[in-house]
LODREN-95791 format. One record per residue: residue in three letters; x, y, z of N, C-alpha, C in turn. Coordinates in steps of 0.2 Angstrom, whole numbers, plus 5000, padded with zeros to 4 digits. Atoms other than C-alpha are relative to their C-alpha. Layout:
@aa: ala&n.u: X&n.v: Y&n.w: Z&ca.u: X&ca.v: Y&ca.w: Z&c.u: X&c.v: Y&c.w: Z;
...
***
This chain:
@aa: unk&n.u: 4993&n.v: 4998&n.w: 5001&ca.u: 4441&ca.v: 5122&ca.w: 4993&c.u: 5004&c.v: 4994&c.w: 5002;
@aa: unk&n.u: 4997&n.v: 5007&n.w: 4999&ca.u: 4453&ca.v: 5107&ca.w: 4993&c.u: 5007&c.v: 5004&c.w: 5000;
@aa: unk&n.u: 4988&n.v: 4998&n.w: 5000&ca.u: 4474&ca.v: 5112&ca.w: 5001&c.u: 5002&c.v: 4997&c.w: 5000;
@aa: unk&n.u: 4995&n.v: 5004&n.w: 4998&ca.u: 4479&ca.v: 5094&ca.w: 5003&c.u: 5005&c.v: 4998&c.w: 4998;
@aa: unk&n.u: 4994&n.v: 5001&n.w: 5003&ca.u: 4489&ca.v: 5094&ca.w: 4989&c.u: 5005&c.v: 5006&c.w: 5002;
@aa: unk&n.u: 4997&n.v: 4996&n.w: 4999&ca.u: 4496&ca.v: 5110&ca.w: 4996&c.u: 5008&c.v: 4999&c.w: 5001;
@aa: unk&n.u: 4993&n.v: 5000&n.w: 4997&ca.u: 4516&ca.v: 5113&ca.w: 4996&c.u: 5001&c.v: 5006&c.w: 5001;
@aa: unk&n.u: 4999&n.v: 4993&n.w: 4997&ca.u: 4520&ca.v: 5127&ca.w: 5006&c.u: 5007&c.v: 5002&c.w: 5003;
@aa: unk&n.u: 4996&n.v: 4998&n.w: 5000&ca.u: 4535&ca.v: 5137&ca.w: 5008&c.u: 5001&c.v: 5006&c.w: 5006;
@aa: unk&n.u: 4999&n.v: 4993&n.w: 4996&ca.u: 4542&ca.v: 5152&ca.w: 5020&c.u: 5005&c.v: 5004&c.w: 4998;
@aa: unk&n.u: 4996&n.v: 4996&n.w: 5002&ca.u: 4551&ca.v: 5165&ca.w: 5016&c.u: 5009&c.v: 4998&c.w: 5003;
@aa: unk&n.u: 4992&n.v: 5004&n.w: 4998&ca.u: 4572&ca.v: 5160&ca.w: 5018&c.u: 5001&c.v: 5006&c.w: 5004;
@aa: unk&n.u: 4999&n.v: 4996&n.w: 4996&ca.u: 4571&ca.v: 5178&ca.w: 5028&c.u: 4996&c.v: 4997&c.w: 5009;
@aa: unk&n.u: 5003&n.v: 5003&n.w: 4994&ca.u: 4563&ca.v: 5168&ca.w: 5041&c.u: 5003&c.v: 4997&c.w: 5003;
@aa: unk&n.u: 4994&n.v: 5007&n.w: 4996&ca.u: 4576&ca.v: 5161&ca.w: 5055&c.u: 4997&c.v: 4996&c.w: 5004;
@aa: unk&n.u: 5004&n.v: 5002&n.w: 4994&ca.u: 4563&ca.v: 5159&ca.w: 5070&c.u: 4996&c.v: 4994&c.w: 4998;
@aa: unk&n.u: 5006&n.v: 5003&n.w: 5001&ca.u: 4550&ca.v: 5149&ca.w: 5060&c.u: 4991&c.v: 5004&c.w: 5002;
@aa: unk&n.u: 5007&n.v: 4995&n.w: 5000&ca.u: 4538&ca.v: 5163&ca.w: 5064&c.u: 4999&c.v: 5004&c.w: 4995;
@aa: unk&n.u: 5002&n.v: 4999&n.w: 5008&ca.u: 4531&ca.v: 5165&ca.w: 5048&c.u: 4993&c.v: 4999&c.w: 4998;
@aa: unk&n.u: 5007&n.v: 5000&n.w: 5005&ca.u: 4517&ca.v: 5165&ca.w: 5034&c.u: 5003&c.v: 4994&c.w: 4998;
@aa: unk&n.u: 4998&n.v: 5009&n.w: 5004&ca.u: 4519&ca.v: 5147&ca.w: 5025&c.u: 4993&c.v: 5003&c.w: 4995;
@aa: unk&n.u: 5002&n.v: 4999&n.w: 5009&ca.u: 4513&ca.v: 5151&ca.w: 5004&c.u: 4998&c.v: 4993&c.w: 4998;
@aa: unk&n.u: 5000&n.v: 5006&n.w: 5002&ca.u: 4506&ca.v: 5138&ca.w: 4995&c.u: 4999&c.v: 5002&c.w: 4991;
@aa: unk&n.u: 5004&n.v: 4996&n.w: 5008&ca.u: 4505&ca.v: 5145&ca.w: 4976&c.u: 5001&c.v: 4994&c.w: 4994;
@aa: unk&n.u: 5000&n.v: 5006&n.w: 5005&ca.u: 4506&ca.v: 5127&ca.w: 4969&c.u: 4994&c.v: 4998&c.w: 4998;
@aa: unk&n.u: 5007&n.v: 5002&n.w: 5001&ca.u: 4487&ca.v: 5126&ca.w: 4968&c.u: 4998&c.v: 5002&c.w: 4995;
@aa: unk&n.u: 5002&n.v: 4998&n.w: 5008&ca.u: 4477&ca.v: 5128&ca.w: 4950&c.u: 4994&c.v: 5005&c.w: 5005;
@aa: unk&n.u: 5003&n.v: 4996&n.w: 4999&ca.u: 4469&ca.v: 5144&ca.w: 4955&c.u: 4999&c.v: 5003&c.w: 5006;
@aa: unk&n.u: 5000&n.v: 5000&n.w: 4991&ca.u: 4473&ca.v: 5149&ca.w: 4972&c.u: 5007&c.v: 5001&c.w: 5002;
@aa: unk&n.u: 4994&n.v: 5000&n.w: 4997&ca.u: 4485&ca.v: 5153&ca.w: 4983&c.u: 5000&c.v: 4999&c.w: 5008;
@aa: unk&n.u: 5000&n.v: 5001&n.w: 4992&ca.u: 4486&ca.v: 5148&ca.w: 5002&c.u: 5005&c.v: 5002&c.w: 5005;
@aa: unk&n.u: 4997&n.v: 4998&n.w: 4995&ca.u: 4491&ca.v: 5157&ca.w: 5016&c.u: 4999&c.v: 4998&c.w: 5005;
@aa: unk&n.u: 4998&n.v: 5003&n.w: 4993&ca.u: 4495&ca.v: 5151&ca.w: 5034&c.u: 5004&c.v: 5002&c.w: 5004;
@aa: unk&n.u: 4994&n.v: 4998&n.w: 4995&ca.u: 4504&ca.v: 5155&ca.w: 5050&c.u: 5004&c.v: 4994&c.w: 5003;
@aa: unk&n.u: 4997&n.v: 5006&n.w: 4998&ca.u: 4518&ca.v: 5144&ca.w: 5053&c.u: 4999&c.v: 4998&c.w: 5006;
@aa: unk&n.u: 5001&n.v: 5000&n.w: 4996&ca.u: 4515&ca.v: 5143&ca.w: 5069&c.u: 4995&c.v: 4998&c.w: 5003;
@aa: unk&n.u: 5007&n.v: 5003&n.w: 4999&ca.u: 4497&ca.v: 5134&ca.w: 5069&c.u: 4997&c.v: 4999&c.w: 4992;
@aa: unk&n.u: 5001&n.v: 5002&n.w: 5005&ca.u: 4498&ca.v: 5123&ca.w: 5056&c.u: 4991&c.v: 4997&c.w: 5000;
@aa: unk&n.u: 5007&n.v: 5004&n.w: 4999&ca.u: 4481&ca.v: 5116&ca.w: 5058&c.u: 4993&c.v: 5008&c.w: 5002;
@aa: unk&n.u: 5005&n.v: 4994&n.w: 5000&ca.u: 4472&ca.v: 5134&ca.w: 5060&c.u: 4997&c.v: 5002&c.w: 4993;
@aa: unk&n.u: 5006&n.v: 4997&n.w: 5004&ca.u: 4462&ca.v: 5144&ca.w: 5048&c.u: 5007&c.v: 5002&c.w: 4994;
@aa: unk&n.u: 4996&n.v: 4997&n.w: 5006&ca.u: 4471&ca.v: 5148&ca.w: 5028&c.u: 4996&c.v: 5005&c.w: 4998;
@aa: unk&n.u: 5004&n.v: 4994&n.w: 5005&ca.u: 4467&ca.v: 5164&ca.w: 5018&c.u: 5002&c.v: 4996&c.w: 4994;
@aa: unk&n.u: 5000&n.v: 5004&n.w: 5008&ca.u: 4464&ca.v: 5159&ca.w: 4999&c.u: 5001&c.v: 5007&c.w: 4997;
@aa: unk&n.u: 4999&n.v: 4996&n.w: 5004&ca.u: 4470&ca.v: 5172&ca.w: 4986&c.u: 4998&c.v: 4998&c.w: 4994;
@aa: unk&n.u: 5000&n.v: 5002&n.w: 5005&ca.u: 4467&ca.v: 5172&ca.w: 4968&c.u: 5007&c.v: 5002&c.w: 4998;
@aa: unk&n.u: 4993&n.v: 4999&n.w: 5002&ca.u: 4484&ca.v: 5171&ca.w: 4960&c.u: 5000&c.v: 5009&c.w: 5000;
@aa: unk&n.u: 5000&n.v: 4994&n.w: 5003&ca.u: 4481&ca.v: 5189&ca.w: 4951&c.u: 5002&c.v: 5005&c.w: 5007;
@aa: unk&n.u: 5001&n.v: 4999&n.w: 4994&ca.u: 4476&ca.v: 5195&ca.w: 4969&c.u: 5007&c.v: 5002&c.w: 5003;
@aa: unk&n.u: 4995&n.v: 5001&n.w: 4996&ca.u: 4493&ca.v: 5188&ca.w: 4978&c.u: 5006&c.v: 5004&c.w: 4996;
@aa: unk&n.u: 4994&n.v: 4991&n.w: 5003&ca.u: 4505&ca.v: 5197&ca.w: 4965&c.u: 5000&c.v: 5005&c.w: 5000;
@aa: unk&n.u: 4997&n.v: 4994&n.w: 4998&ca.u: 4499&ca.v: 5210&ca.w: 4967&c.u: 5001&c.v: 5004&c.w: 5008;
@aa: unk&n.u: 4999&n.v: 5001&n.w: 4992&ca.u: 4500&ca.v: 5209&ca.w: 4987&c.u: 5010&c.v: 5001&c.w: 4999;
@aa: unk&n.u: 4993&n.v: 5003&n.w: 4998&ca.u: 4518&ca.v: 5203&ca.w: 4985&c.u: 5004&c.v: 5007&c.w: 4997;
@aa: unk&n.u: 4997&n.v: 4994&n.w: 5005&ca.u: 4522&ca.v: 5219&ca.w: 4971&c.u: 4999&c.v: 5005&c.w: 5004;
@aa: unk&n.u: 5002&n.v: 4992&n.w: 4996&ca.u: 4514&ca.v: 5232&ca.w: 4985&c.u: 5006&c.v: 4999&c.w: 5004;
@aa: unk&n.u: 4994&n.v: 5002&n.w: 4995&ca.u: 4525&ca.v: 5224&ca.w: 4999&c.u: 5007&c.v: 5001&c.w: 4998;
@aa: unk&n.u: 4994&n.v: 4997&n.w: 5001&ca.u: 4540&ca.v: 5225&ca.w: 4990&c.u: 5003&c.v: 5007&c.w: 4996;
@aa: unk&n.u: 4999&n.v: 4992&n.w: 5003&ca.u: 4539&ca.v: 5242&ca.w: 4984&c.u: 5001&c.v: 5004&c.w: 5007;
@aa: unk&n.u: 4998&n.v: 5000&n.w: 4992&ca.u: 4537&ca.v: 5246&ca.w: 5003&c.u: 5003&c.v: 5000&c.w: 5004;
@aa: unk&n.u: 4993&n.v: 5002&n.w: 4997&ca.u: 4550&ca.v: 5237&ca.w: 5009&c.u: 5007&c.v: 5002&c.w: 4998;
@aa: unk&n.u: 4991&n.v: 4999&n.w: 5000&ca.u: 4567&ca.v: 5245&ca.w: 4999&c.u: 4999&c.v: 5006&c.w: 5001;
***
């Protein structure tokens, strides 16, 4: 698995920097990480996967 092209984001709800950092710029993949140790361990998603992650999450959250 190659992330070095990786460009990762955080959510703009995040003031402290204690966050998840996204990377869904990848062809077939999506990368997750904790801002907070950048150089630790990523989960890999298949796109299909993360949508629907993100679609449970904000169902849950309004």
């Amino acid at each position: 698995m190659h992330l070095s092209g990786a460009v990762r984001r955080t959510s703009t709800r995040s003031g402290n920097g204690e966050c998840v950092e996204v990377a869904d710029n990848l062809p077939g993949m999506v990368g997750v990480r904790d801002s907070k140790d950048p150089t630790g361990p990523v989960l890999v998603f298949a796109p299909d996967a993360w949508r629907a992650f993100v679609a449970v999450t904000r169902r849950s959250t309004t």
